[in-house]
PyMOL commands that place a pseudoatom at each C-alpha (Angstrom):
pseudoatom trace, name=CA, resn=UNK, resi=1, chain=A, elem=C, hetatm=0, pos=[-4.829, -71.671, 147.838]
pseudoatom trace, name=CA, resn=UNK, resi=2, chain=A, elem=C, hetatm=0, pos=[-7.349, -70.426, 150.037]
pseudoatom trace, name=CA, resn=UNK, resi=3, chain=A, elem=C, hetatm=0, pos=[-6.526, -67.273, 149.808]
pseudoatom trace, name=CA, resn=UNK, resi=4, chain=A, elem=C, hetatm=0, pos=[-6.865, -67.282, 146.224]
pseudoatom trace, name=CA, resn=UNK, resi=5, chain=A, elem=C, hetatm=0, pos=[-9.896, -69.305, 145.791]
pseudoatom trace, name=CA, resn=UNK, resi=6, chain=A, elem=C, hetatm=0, pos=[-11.590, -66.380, 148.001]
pseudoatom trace, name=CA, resn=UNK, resi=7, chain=A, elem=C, hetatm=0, pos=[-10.231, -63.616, 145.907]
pseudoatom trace, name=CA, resn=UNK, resi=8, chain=A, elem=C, hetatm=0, pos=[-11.594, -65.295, 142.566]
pseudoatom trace, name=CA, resn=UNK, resi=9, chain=A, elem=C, hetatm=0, pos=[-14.952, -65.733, 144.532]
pseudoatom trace, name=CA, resn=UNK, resi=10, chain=A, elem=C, hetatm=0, pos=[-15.306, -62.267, 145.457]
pseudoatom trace, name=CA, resn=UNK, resi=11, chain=A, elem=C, hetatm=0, pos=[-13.947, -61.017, 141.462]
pseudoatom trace, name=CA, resn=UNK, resi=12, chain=A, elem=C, hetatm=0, pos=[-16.321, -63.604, 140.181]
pseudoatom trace, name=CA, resn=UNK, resi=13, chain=A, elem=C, hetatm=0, pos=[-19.103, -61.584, 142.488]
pseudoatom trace, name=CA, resn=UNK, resi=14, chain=A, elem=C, hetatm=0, pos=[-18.236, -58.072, 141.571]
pseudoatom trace, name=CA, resn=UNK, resi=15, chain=A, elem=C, hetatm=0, pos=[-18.697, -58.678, 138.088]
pseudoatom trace, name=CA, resn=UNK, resi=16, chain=A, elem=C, hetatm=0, pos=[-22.016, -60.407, 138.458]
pseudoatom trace, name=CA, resn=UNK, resi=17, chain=A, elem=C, hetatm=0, pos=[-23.230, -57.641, 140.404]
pseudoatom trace, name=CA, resn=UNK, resi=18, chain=A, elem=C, hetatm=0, pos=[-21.775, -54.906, 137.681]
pseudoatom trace, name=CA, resn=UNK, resi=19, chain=A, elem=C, hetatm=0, pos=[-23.802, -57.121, 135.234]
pseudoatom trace, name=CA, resn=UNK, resi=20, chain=A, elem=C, hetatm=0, pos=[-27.335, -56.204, 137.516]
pseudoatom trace, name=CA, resn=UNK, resi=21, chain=A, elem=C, hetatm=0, pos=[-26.642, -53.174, 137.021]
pseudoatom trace, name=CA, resn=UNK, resi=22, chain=A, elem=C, hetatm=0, pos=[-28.835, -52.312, 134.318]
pseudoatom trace, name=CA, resn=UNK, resi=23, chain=A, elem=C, hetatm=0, pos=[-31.086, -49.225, 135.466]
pseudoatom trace, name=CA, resn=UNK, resi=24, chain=A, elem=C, hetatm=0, pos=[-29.982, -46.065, 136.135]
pseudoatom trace, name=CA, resn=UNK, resi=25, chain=A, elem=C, hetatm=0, pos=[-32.766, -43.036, 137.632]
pseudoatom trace, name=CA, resn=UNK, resi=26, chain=A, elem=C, hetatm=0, pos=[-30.911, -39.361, 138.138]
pseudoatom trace, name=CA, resn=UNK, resi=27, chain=A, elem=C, hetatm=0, pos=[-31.884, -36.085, 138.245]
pseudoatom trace, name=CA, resn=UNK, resi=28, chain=A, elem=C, hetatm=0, pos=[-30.114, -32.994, 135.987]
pseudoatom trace, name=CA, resn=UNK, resi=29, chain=A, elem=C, hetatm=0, pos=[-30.344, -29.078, 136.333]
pseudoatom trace, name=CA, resn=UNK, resi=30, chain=A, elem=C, hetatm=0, pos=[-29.208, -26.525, 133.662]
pseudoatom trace, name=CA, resn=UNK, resi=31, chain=A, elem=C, hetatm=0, pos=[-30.431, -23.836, 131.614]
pseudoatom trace, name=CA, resn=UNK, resi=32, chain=A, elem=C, hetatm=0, pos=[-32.328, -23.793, 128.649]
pseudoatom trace, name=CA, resn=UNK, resi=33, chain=A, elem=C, hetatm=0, pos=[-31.804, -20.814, 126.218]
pseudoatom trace, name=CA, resn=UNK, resi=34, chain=A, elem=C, hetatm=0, pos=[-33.344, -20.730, 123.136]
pseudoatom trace, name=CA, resn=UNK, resi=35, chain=A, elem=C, hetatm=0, pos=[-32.851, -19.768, 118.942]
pseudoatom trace, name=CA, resn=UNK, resi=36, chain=A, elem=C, hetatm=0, pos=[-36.295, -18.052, 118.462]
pseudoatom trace, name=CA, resn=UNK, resi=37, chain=A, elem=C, hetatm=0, pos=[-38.688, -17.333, 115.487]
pseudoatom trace, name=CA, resn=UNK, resi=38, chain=A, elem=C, hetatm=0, pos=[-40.014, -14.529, 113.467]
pseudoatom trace, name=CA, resn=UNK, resi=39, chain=A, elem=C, hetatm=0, pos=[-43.149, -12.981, 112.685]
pseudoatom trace, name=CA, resn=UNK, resi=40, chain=A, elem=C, hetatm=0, pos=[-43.391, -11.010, 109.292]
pseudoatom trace, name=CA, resn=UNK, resi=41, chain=A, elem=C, hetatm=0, pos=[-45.971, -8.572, 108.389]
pseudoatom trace, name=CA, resn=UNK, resi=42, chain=A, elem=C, hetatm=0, pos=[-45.879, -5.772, 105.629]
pseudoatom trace, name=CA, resn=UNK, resi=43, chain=A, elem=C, hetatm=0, pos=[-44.911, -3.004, 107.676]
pseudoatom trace, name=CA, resn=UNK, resi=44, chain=A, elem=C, hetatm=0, pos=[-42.903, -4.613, 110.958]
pseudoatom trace, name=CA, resn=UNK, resi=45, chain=A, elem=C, hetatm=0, pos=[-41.505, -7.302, 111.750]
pseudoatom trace, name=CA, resn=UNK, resi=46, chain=A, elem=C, hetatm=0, pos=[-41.289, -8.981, 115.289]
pseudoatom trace, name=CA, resn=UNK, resi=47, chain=A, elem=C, hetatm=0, pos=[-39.113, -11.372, 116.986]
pseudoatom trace, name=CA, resn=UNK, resi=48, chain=A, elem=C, hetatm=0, pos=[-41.491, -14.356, 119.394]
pseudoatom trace, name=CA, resn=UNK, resi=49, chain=A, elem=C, hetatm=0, pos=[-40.174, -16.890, 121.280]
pseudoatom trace, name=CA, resn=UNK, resi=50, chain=A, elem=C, hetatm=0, pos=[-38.834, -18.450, 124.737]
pseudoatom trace, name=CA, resn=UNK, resi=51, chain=A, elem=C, hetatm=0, pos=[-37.320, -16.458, 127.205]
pseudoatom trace, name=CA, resn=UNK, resi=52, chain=A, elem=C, hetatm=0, pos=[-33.970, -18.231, 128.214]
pseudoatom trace, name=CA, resn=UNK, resi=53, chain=A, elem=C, hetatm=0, pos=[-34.232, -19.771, 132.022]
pseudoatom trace, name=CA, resn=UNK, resi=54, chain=A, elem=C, hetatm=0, pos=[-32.958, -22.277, 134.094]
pseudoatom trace, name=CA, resn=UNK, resi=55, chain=A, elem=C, hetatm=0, pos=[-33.810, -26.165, 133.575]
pseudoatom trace, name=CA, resn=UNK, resi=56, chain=A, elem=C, hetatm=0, pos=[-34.362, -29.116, 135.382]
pseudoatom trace, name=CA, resn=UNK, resi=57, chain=A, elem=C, hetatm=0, pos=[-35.156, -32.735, 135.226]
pseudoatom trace, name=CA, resn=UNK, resi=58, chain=A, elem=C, hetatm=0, pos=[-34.942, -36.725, 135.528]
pseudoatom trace, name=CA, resn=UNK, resi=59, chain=A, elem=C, hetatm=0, pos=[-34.226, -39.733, 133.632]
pseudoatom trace, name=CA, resn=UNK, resi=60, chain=A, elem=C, hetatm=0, pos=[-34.916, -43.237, 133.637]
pseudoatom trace, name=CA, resn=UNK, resi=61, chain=A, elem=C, hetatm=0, pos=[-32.879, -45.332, 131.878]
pseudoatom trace, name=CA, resn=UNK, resi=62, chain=A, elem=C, hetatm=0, pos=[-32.248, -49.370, 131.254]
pseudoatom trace, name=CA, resn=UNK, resi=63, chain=A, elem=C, hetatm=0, pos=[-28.873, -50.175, 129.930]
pseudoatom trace, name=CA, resn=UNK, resi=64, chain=A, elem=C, hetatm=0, pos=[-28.656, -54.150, 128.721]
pseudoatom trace, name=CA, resn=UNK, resi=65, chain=A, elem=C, hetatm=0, pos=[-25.748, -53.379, 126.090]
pseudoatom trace, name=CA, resn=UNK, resi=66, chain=A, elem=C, hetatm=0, pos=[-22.156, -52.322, 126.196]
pseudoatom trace, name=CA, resn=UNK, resi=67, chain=A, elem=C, hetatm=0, pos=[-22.922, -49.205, 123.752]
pseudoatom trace, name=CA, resn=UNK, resi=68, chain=A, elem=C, hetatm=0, pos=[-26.300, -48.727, 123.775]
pseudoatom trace, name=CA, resn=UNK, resi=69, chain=A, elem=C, hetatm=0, pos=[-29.221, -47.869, 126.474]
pseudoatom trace, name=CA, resn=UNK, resi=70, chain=A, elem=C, hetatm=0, pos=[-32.479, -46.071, 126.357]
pseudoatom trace, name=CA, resn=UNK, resi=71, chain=A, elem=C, hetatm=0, pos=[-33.691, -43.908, 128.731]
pseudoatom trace, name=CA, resn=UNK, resi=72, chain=A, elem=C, hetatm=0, pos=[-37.018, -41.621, 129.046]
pseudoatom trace, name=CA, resn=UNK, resi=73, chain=A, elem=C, hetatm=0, pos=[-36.196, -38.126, 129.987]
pseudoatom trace, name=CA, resn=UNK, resi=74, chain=A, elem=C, hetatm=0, pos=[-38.313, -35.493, 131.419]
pseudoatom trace, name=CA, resn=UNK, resi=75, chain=A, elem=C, hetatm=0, pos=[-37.045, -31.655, 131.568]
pseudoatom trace, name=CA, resn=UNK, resi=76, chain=A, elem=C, hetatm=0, pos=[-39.045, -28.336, 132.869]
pseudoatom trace, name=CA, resn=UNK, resi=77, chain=A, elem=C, hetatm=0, pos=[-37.838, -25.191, 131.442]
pseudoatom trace, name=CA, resn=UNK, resi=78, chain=A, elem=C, hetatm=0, pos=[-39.468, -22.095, 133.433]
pseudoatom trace, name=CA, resn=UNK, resi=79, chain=A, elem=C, hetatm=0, pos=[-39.652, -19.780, 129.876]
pseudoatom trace, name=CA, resn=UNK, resi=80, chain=A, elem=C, hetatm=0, pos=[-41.875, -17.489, 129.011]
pseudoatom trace, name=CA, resn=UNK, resi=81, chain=A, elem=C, hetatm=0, pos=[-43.315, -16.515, 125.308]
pseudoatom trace, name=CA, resn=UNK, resi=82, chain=A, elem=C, hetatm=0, pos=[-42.665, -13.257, 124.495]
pseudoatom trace, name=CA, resn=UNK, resi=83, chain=A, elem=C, hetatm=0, pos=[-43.111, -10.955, 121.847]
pseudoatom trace, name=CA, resn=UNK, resi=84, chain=A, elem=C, hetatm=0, pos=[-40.181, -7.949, 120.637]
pseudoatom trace, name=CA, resn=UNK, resi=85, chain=A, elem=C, hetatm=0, pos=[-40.315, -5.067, 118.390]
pseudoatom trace, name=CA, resn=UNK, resi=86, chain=A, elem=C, hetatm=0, pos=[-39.079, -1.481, 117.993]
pseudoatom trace, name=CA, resn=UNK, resi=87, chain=A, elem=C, hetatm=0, pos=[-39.500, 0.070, 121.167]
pseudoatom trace, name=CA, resn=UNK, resi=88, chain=A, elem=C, hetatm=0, pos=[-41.135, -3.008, 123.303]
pseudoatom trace, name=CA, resn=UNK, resi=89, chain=A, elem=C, hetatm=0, pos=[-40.366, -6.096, 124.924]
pseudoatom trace, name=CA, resn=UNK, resi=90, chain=A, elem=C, hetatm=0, pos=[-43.530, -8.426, 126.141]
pseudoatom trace, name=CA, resn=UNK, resi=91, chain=A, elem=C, hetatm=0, pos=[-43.984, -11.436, 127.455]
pseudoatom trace, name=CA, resn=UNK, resi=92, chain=A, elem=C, hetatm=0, pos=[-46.755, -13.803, 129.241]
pseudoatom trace, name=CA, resn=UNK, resi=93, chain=A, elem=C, hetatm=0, pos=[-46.010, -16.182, 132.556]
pseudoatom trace, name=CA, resn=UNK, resi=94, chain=A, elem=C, hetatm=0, pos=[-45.603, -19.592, 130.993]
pseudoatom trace, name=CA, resn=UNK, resi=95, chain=A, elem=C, hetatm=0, pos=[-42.588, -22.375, 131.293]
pseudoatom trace, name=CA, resn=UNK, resi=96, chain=A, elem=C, hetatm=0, pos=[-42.592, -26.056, 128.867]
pseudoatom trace, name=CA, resn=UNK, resi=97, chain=A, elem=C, hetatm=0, pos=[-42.468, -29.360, 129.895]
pseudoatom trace, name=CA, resn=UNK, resi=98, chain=A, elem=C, hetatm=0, pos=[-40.617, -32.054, 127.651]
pseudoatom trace, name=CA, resn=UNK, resi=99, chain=A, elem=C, hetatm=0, pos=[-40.901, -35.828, 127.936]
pseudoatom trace, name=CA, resn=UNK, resi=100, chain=A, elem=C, hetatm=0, pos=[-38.704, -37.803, 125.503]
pseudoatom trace, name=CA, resn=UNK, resi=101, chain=A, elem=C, hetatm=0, pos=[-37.607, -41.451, 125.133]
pseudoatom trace, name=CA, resn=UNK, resi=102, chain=A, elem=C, hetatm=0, pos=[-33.976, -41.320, 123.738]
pseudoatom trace, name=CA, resn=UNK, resi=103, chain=A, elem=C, hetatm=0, pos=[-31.497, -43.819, 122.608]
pseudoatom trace, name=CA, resn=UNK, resi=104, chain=A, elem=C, hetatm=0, pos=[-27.602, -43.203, 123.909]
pseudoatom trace, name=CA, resn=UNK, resi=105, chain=A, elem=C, hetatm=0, pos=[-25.085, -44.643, 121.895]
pseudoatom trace, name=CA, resn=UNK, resi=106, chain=A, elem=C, hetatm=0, pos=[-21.547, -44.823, 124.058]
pseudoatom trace, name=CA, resn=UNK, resi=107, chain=A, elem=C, hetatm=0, pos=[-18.096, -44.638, 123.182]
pseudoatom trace, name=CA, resn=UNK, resi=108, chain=A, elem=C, hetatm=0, pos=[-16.740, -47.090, 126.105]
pseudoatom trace, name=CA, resn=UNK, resi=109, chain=A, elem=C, hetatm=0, pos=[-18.011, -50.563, 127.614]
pseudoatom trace, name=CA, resn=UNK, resi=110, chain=A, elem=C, hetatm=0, pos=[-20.191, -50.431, 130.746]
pseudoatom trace, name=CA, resn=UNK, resi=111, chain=A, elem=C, hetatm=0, pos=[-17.505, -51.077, 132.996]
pseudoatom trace, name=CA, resn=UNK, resi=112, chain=A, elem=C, hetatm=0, pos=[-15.194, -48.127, 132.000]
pseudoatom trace, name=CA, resn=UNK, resi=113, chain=A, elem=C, hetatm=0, pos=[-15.320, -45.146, 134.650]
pseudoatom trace, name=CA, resn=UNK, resi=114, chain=A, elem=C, hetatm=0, pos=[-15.416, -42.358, 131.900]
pseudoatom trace, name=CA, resn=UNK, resi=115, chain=A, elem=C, hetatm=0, pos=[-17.998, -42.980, 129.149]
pseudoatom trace, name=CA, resn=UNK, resi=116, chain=A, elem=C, hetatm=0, pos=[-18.658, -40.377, 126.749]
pseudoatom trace, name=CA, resn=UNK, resi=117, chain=A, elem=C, hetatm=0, pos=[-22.017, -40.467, 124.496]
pseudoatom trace, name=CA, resn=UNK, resi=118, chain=A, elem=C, hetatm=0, pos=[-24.413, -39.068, 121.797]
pseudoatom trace, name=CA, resn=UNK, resi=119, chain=A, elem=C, hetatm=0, pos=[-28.242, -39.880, 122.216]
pseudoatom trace, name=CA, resn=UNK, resi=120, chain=A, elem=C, hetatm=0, pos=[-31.079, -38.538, 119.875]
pseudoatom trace, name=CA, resn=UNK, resi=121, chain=A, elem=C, hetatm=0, pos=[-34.928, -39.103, 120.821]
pseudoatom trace, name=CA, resn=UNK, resi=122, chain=A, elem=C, hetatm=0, pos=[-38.641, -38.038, 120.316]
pseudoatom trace, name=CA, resn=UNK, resi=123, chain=A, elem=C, hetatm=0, pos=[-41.136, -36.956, 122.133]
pseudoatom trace, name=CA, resn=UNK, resi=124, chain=A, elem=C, hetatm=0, pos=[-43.656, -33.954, 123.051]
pseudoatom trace, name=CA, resn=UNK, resi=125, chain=A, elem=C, hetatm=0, pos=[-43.069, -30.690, 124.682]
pseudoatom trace, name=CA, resn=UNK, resi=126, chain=A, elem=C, hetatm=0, pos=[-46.244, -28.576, 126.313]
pseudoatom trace, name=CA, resn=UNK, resi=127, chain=A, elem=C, hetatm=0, pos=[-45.965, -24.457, 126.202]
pseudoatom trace, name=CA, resn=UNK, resi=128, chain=A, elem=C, hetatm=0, pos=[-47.909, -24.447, 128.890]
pseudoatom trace, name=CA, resn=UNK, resi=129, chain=A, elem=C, hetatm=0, pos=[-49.155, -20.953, 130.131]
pseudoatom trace, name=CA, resn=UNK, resi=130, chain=A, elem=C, hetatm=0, pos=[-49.365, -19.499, 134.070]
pseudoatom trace, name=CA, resn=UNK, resi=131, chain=A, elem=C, hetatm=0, pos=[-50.585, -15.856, 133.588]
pseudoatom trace, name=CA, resn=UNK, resi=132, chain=A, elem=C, hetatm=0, pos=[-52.676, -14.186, 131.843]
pseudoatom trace, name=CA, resn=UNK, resi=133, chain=A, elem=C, hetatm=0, pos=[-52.859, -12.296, 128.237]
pseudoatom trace, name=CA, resn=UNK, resi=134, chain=A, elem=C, hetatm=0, pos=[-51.032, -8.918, 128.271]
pseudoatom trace, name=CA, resn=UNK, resi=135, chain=A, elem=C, hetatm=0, pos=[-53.528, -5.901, 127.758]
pseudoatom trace, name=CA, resn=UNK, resi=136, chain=A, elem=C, hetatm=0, pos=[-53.101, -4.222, 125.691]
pseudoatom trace, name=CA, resn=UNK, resi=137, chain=A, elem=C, hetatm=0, pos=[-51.662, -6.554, 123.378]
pseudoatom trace, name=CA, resn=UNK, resi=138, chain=A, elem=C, hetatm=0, pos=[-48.404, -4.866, 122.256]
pseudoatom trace, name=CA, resn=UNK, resi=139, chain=A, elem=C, hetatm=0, pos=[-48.888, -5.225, 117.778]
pseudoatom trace, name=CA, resn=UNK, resi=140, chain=A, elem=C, hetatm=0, pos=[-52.357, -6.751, 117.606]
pseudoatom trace, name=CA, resn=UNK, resi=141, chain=A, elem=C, hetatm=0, pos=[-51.821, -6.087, 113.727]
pseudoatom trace, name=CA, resn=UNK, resi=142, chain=A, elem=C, hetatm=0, pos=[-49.057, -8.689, 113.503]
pseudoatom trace, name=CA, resn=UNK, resi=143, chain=A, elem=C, hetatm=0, pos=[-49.063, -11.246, 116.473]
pseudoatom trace, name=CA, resn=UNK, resi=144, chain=A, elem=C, hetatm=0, pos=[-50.441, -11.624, 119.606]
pseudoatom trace, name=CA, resn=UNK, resi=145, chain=A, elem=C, hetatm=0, pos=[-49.869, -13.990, 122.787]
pseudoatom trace, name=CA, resn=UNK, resi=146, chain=A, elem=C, hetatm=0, pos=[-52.573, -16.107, 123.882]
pseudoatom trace, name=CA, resn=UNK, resi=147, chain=A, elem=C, hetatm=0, pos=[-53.348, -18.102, 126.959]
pseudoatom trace, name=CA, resn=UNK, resi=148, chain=A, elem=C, hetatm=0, pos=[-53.671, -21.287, 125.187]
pseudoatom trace, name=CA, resn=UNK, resi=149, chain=A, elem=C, hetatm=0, pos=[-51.517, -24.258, 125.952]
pseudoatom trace, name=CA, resn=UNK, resi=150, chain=A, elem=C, hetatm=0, pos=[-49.803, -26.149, 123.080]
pseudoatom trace, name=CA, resn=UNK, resi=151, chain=A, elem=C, hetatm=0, pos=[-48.133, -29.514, 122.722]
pseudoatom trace, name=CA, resn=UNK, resi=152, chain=A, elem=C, hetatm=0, pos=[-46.031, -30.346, 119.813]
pseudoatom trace, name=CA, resn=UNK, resi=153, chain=A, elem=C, hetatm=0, pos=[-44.194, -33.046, 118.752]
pseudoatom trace, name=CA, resn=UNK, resi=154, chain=A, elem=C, hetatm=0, pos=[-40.029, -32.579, 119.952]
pseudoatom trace, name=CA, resn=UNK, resi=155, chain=A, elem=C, hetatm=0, pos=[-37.258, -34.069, 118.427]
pseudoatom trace, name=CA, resn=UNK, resi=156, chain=A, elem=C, hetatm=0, pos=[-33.577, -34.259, 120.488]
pseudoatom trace, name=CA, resn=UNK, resi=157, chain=A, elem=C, hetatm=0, pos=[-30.261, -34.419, 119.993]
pseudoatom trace, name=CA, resn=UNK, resi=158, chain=A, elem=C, hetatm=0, pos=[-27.172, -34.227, 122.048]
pseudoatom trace, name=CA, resn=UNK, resi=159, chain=A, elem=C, hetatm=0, pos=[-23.982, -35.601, 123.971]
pseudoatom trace, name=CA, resn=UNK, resi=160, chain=A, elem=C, hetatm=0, pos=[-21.993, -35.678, 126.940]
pseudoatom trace, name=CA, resn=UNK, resi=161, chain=A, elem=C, hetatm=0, pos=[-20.148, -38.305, 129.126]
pseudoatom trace, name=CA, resn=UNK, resi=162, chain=A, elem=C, hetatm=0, pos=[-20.784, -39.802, 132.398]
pseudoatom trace, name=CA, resn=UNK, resi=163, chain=A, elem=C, hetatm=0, pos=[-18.217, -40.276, 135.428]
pseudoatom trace, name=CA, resn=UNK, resi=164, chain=A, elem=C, hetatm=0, pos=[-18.336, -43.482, 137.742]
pseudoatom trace, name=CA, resn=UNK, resi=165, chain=A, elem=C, hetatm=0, pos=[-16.533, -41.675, 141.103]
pseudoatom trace, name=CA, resn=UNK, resi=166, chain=A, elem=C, hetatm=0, pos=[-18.141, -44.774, 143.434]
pseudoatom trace, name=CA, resn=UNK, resi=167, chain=A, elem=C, hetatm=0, pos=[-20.024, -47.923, 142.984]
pseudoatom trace, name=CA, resn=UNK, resi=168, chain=A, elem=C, hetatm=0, pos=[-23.816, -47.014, 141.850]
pseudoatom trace, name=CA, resn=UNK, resi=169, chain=A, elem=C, hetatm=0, pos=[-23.211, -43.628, 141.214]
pseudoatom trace, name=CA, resn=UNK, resi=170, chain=A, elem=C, hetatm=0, pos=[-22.943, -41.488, 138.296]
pseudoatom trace, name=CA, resn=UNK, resi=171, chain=A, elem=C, hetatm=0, pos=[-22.433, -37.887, 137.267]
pseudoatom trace, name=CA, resn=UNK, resi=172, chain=A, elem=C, hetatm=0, pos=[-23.453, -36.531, 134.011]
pseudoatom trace, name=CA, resn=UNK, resi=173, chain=A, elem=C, hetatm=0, pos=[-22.620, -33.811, 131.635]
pseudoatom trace, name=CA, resn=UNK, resi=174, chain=A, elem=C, hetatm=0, pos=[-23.825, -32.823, 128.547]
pseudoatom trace, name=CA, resn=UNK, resi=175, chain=A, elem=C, hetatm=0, pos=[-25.708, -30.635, 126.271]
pseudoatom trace, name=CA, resn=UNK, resi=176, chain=A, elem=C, hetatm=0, pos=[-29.242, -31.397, 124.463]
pseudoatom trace, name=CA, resn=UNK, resi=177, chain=A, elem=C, hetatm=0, pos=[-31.037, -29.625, 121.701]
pseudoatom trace, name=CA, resn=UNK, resi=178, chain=A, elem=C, hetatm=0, pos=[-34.737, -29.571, 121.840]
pseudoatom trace, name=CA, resn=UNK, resi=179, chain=A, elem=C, hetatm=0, pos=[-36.800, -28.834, 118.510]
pseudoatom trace, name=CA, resn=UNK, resi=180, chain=A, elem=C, hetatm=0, pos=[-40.282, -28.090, 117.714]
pseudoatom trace, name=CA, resn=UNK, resi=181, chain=A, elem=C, hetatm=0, pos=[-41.959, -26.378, 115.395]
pseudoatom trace, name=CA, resn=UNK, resi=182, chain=A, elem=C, hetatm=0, pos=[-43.130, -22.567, 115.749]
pseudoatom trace, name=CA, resn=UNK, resi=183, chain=A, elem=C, hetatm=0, pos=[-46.509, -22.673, 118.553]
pseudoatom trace, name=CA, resn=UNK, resi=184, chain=A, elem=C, hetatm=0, pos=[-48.974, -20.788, 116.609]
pseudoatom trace, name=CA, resn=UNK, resi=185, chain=A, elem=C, hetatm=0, pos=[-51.342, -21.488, 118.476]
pseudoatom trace, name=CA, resn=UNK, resi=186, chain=A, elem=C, hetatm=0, pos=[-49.880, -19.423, 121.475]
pseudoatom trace, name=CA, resn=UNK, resi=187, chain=A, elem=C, hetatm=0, pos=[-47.775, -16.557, 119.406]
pseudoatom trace, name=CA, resn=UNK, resi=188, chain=A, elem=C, hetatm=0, pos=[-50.503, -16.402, 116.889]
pseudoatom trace, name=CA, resn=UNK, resi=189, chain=A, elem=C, hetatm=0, pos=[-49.745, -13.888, 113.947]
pseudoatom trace, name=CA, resn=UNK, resi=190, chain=A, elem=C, hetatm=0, pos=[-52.615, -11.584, 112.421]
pseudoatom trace, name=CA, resn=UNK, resi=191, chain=A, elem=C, hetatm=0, pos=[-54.263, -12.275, 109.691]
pseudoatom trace, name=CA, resn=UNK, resi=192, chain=A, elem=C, hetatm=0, pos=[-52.230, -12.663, 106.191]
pseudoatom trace, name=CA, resn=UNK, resi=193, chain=A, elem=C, hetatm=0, pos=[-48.724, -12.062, 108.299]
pseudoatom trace, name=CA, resn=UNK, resi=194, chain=A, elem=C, hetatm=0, pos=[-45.936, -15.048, 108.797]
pseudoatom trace, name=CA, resn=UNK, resi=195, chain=A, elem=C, hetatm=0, pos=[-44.244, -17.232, 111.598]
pseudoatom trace, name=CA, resn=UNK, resi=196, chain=A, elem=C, hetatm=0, pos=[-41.176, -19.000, 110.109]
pseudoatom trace, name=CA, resn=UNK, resi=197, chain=A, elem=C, hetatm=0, pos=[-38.704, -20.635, 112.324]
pseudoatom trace, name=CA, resn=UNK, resi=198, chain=A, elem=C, hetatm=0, pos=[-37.794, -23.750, 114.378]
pseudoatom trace, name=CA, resn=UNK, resi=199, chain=A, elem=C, hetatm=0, pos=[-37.782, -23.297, 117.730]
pseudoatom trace, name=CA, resn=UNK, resi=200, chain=A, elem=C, hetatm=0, pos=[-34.393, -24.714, 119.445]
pseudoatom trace, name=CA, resn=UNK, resi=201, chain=A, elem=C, hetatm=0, pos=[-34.222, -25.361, 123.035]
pseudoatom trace, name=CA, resn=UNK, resi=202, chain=A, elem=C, hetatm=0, pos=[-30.267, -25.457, 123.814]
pseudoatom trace, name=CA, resn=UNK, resi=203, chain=A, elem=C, hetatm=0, pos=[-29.809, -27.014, 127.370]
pseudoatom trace, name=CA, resn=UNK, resi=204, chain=A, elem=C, hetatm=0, pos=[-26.757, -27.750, 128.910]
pseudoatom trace, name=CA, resn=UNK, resi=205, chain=A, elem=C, hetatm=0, pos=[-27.112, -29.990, 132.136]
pseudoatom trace, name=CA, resn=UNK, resi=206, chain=A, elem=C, hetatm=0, pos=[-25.654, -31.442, 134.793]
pseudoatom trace, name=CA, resn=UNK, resi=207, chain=A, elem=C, hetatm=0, pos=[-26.708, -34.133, 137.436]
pseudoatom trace, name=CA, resn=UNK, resi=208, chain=A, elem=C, hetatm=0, pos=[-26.300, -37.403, 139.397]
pseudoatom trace, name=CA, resn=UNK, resi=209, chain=A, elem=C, hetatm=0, pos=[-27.607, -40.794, 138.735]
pseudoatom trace, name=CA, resn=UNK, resi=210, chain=A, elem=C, hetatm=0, pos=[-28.273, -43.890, 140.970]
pseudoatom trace, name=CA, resn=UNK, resi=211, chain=A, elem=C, hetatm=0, pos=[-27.185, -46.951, 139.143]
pseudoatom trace, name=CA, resn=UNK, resi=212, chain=A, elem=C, hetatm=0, pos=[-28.909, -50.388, 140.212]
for i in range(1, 212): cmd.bond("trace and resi %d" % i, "trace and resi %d" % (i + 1))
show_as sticks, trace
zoom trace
């Protein structure tokens, strides 16, 4: 009877201390490559956007649900705007930086090992530029690239699952889409000429999270 009495003791304090379990802080690294935008003029037209690079990040998350938690995510992504036409390829030093607050919706309870997910947020993402201007600028008659930084407003979307290997830890998998709309402002086209296109950050990540 003892013996029993202690092992329903000790169940009873395992699953209150799963139940505390409610935050979760990790960081993620991947690589971030991009569907780009175009810039139309009369006589050329000219491909701008992101060069593809790695990625890396944290998150911060609360879970107080079985299949739903929140979490704010940050994520660098050391890209550079560039410009490409017949015959040359330029670009200026610059990377992004995207904070997001995004809700997870899960397939399994909290206390399942393997939990896949799907999570959409919002949030803003900075072009932020390190160099300076290329001179001379490659097609001043249809775009050029300017030093200014630019935040816009980001919308994400993605999925993945996470793995419980050991008590408070968790790895994570999964693949996020980051969208904004085309950064004038930095890849500014001439006079009269067009930018059309949504800018797509595709990121697959990886990473480890403290649960507590």
């Amino acid at each position: 009877m003892k013996s029993l009495a202690l092992l329903l003791f000790a169940s009873a304090a395992f699953a209150q201390h799963g139940e505390w379990e409610r935050w979760e802080i990790g960081a993620d690294v991947g690589y971030g490559f991009y569907h780009n935008g175009t810039i139309y003029s009369p006589n050329e037209t000219l491909t701008a956007g992101i060069r593809n690079r790695f990625a890396a990040g944290f998150t911060f998350g609360e879970e107080t649900y079985n299949y739903l938690s929140g979490e704010f995510q940050y994520l660098y992504q050391d890209g550079h705007p560039f410009l490409e036409g017949p015959g040359f390829k330029t670009d200026i030093q610059g990377q992004s930086h995207t904070l997001t607050y995004s809700l997870l919706v899960h397939f399994t309870k909290r206390d399942r090992r393997f939990r896949p997910f799907v999570e959409g947020g919002i949030g803003g993402k900075g072009y932020i530029i390190a160099g300076p201007e290329p001179f001379p600028q490659p097609a001043p008659l249809v775009a050029t690239l300017s030093d200014h930084d630019v935040w816009k407003v980001v919308f994400e979307a993605g999925g993945g699952f996470t793995y419980r290997p050991a008590h408070h830890m968790l790895l994570r998998a999964e693949f996020r889409d980051y969208m904004t709309g085309f950064p004038r402002q930095q890849i500014i086209p001439a006079v009269h000429n067009t930018a059309r296109g949504i800018f797509h950050q595709f990121t697959p990540l990886f990473g480890v999270s403290y649960a507590f």
